[in-house]
C-alpha positions as CSV (number, residue, x, y, z in Angstrom):
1,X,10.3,27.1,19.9
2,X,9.7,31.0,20.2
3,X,12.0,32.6,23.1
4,X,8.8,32.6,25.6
5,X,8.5,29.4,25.3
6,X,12.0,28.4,26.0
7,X,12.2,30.8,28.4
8,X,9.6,29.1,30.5
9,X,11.1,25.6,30.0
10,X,14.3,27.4,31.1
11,X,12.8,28.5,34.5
12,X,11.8,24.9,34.9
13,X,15.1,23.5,34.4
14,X,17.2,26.0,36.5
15,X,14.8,24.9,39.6
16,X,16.4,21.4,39.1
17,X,19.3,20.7,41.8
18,X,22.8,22.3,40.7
19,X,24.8,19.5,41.6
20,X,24.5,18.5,37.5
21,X,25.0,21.8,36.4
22,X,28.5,21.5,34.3
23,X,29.1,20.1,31.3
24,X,32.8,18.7,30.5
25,X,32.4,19.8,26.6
26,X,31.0,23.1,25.0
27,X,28.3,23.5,22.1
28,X,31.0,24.5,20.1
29,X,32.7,21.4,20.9
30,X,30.1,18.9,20.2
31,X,29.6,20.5,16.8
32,X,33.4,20.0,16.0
33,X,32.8,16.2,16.9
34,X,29.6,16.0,14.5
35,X,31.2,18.1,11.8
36,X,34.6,15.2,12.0
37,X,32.4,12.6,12.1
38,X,30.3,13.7,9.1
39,X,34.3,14.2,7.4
40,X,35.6,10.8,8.2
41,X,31.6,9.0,7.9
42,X,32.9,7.5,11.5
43,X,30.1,7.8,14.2
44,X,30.8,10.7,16.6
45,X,32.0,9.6,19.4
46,X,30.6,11.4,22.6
47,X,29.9,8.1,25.1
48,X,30.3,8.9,28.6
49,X,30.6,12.7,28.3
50,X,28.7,15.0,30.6
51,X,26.5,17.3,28.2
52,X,24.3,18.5,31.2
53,X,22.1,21.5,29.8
54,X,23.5,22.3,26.6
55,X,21.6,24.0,23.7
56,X,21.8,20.7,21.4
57,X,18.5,22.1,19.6
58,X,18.3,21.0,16.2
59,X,21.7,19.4,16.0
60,X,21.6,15.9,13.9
61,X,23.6,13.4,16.5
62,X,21.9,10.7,14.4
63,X,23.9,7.4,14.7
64,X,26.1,9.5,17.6
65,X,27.7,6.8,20.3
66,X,26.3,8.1,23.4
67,X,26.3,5.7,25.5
68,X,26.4,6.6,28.9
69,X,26.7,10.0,28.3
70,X,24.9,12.4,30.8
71,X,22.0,14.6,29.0
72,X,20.6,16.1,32.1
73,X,18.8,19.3,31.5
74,X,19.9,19.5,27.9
75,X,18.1,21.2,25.3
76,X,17.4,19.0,22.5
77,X,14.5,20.7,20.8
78,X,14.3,19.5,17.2
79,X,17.9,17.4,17.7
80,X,17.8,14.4,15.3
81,X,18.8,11.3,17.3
82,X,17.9,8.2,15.1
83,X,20.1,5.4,15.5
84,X,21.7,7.2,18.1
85,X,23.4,4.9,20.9
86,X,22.2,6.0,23.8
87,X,22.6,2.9,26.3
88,X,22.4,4.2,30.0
89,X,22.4,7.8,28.9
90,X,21.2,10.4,31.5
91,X,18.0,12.2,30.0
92,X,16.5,13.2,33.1
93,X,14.6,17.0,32.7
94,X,15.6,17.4,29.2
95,X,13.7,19.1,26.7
96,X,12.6,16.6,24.5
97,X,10.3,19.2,21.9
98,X,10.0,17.5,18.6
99,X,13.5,14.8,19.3
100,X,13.9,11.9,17.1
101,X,15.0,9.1,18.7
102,X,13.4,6.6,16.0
103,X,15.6,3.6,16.4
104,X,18.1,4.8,18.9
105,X,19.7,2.4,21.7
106,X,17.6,3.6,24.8
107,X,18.2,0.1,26.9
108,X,18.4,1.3,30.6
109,X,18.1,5.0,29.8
110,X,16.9,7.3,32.3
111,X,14.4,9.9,31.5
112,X,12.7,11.9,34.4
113,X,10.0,14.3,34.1
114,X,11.2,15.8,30.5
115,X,9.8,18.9,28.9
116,X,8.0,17.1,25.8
117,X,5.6,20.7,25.0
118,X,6.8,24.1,23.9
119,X,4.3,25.4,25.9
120,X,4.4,23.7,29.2
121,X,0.8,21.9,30.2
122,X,-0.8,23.1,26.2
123,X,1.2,20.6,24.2
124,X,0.9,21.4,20.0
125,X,0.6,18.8,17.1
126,X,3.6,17.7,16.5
127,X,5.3,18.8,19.9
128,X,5.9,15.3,21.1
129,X,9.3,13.5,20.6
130,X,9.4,10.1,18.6
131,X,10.8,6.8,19.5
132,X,9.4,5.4,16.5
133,X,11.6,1.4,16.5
134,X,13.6,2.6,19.6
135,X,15.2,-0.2,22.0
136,X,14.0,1.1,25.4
137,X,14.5,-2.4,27.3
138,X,14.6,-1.7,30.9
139,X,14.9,1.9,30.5
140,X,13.2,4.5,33.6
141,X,10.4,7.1,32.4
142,X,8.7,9.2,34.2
143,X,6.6,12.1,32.6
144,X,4.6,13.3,30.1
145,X,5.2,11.5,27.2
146,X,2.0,11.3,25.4
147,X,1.0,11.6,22.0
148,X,4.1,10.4,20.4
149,X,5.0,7.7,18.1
150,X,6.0,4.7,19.8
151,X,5.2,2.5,16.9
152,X,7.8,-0.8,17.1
153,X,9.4,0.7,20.3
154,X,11.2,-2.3,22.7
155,X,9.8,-1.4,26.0
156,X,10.3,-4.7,27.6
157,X,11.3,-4.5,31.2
158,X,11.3,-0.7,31.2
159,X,9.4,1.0,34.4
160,X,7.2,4.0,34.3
161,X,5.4,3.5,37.5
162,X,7.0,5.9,39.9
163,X,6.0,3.6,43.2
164,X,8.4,4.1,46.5
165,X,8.9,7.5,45.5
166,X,7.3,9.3,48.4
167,X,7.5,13.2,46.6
168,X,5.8,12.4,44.0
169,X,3.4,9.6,45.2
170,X,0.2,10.7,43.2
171,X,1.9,11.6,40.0
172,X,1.9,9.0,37.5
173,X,3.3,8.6,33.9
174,X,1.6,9.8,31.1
175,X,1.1,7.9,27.5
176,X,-1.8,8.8,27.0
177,X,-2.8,9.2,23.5
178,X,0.7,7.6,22.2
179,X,1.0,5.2,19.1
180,X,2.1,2.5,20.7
181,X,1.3,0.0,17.8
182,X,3.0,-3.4,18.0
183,X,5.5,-2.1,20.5
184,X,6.7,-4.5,23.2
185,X,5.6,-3.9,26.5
186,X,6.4,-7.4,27.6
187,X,7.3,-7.3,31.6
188,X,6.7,-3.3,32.3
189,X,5.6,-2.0,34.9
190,X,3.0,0.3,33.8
191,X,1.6,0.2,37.4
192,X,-0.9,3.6,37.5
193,X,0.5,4.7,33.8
194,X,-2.1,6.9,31.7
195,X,-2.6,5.2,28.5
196,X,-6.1,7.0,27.8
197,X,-7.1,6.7,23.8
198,X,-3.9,5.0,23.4
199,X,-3.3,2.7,20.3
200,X,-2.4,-0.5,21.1
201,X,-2.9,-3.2,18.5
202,X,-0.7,-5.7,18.3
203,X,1.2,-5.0,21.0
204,X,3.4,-7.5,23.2
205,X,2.1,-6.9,26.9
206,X,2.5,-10.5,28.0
207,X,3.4,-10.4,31.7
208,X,3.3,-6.4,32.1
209,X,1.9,-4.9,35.4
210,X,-1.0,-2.7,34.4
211,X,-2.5,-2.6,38.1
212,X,-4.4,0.4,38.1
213,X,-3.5,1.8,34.7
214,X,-5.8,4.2,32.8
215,X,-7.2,2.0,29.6
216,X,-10.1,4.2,28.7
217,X,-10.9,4.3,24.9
218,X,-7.6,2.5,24.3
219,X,-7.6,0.7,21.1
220,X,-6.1,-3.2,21.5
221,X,-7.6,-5.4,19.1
222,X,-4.7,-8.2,18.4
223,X,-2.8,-7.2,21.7
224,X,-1.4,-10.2,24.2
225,X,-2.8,-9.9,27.8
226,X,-1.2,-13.1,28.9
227,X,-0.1,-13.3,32.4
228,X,-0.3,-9.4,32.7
229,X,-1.5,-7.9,35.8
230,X,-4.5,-5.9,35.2
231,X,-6.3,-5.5,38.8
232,X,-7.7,-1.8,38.8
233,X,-7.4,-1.1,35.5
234,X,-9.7,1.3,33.8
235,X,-11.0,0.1,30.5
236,X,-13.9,2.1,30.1
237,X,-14.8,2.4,26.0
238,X,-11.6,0.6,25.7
239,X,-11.3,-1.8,22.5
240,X,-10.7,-5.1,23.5
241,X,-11.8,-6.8,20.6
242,X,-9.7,-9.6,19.4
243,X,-7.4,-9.1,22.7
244,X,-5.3,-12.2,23.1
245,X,-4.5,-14.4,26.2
246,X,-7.2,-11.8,28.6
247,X,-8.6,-15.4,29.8
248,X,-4.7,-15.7,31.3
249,X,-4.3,-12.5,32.0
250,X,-4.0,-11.6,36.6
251,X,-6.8,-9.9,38.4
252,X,-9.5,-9.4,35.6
253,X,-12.0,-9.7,38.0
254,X,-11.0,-6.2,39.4
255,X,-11.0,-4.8,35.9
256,X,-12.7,-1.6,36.6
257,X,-15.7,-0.9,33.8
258,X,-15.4,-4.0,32.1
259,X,-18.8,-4.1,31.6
260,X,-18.2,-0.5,29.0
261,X,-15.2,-1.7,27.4
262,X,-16.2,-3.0,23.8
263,X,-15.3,-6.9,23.4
């Protein structure tokens, strides 16, 4: 990320409340933990610590026991994370340019409007984090998270709707060109989520509340709508061939732009 870049992201970050503005470790710290770790081939062990906006760019805490650990405001452009345990962790307003967090424990993580674009509202190829296999059961996002690779990702139970949340009642999550192939979605609320050109196939929505999400030219051919909730939705030039279980799906009468949607 060049320095104007970061600089900008910066200036987003420090208008965050201050109240999660220390960290209990130092850069220098962490790296002493990785560098032992690497030594003894024993995962390092930072679960629990607070790491609240630290330059972690382009550290490997792959396989790093993090559970719990509070990542608020942290910079962790280009950080490798795969496999990391991250159960519970604090993500909230990190900066997530370019993070791989392919296969990582994310099961009831929190993750609130992140910085996912070195350029803030012009996001580049490659920009977007990766979750590629990640466990994300019950986890809270809220953000732009688009145009990633979701591929595999356990989603089931997590929210992205940001509903009773009166400061930000018209935003709404965005995944919207994401792959998001076979990933299960089972039981999400994806209530008013952007999922635009998404790619969907195969993927495990059974049950998950898609009230008034954007659909439009999503691709699910081979994805189960069974019992989900889809009242509002958009699915204008969405693909819905081979969709499975849409005949038990909630609400399809109030599908909007059915009628466009290829079937």
């Amino acid at each position: 990320m060049n320095q104007a870049a970061r600089l900008s992201l910066v200036l987003i970050l420090l208008a965050a409340p201050f109240t999660a503005w220390a960290a209990d470790i130092s850069v220098r710290e962490v790296i002493a933990v990785l560098r032992e770790a690497k030594r003894t081939s024993v995962p390092a062990d930072l679960h629990g610590r607070d790491l609240s906006r630290l330059d972690l760019a382009d550290l490997d805490l792959s396989g790093a026991d993090l559970h719990g650990a509070k990542l608020f405001g942290a910079d962790l452009t280009g950080a490798r994370l795969v496999g990391a345990d991250l159960h519970g962790a604090d993500l909230d307003r990190t900066i997530l340019v370019r993070a791989d967090f392919s296969g990582a424990d994310l099961r009831q993580a929190t993750m609130f409007l992140p910085a996912t674009a070195a350029i803030p509202g012009a996001p580049l190829a490659g920009d977007a984090p990766r979750f590629r296999g990640a466990n994300l059961a019950g986890a809270r996002l809220f953000g732009h998270l688009g145009d990633g690779d979701w591929t595999g990702s356990n989603l089931s139970g997590a929210h992205l709707s940001i509903r009773g949340t009166q400061f930000l009642a018209n935003a709404r999550t965005d995944l919207g060109s994401s792959n998001l192939r076979g990933a299960d979605l089972s039981g999400a609320d994806l209530v008013g989520v952007l999922l635009p050109f998404a790619d969907l196939r195969g993927a495990n929505l059974r049950g998950a509340d898609l009230r008034g999400a954007d659909l439009a030219g999503a691709r699910l051919a081979g994805a189960d709508l069974s019992g989900a909730r889809l009242d509002r939705a958009n699915v204008e030039r969405a693909d819905l061939r081979g969709v499975l279980g849409l005949d038990r799906a909630e609400g399809v009468a109030g599908i909007r732009n059915l009628d466009l949607a290829e079937r």
